[in-house]
C-alpha positions, 0 to 999 in steps of 0.5 A, a space after each residue: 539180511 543175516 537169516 537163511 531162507 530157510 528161516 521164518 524170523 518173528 519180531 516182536 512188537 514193543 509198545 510206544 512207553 518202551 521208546 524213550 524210557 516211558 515213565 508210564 509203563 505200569 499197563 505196558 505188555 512185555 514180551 518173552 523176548 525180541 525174536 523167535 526164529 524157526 528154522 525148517 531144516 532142523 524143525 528147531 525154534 529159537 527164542 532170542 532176546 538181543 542186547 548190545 553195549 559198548 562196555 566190557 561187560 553187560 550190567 544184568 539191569 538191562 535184562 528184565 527179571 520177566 524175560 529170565 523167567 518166561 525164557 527159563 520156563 520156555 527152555 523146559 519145551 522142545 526149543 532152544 531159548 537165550 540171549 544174543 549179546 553183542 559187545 560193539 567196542 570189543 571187535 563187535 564180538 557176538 555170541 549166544 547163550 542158553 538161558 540155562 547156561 546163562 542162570 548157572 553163570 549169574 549164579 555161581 559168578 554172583 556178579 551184576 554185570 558179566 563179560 565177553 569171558 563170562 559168557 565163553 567159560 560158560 558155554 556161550 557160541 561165537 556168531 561169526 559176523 563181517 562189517 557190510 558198509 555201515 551194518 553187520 551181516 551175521 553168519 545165522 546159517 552156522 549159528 543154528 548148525 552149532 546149536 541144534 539139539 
């Protein structure tokens, strides 16, 4: 596993109408996000919503409007709050970042879609990953060092 013992990481549980693209989803609770990662060492808690895509770009579609808004409130607390995103046909380049910077990006750039360059002009922290057989072990310990408060 990728977290340091260090770490209590929470997944969030998603309810059945979110498999196979639930037409029902009216009553369906959405979470704040996928994860929320404690980290003992720097008493610093991380809320992480993940997404991955095989494009160049992530299309802001795949990010619910609930989620910006509930992270962007949270990030107003003592916690750090934002988006791992990994883009698997781009040497499966990972990188984290800030709701805050992550609104500023989809302000001033006024796209709908946003990019592995996107992200690094505006602030978003490469998680450094190497390929175990099938999966991917990311290096999370550093991750957390280049982002303490």
């Amino acid at each position: 596993l990728s977290v340091p013992k260090t770490c209590y990481l929470y997944r969030f549980k998603d309810s059945a109408a979110s498999f196979s693209n639930g037409t029902n989803t009216r009553f369906t609770p959405s979470n704040i996000c996928d994860y929320f990662l404690l980290d003992d060492v720097s008493k610093t808690l991380y809320l992480l919503e993940l997404k991955s895509t095989k494009q160049s770009s992530l299309s802001l579609n795949n990010i619910r409007t609930t989620q910006i808004k509930e992270l962007t409130k949270a990030s107003q607390h003592n916690l750090i709050a934002g988006f791992i995103v990994n883009f698997r046909e781009k040497e499966n380049f990972t990188a984290f970042i800030r709701i805050q910077d992550f609104n500023r990006m989809t302000d001033e750039l006024q796209k709908k879609s946003f990019n592995i360059q996107n992200m690094v002009d505006y602030g978003g922290i490469e998680i450094q990953s190497e390929i175990k057989k099938t999966r991917f072990r990311y290096d999370i310990e550093n991750f957390i060092k280049d982002t303490h408060l």
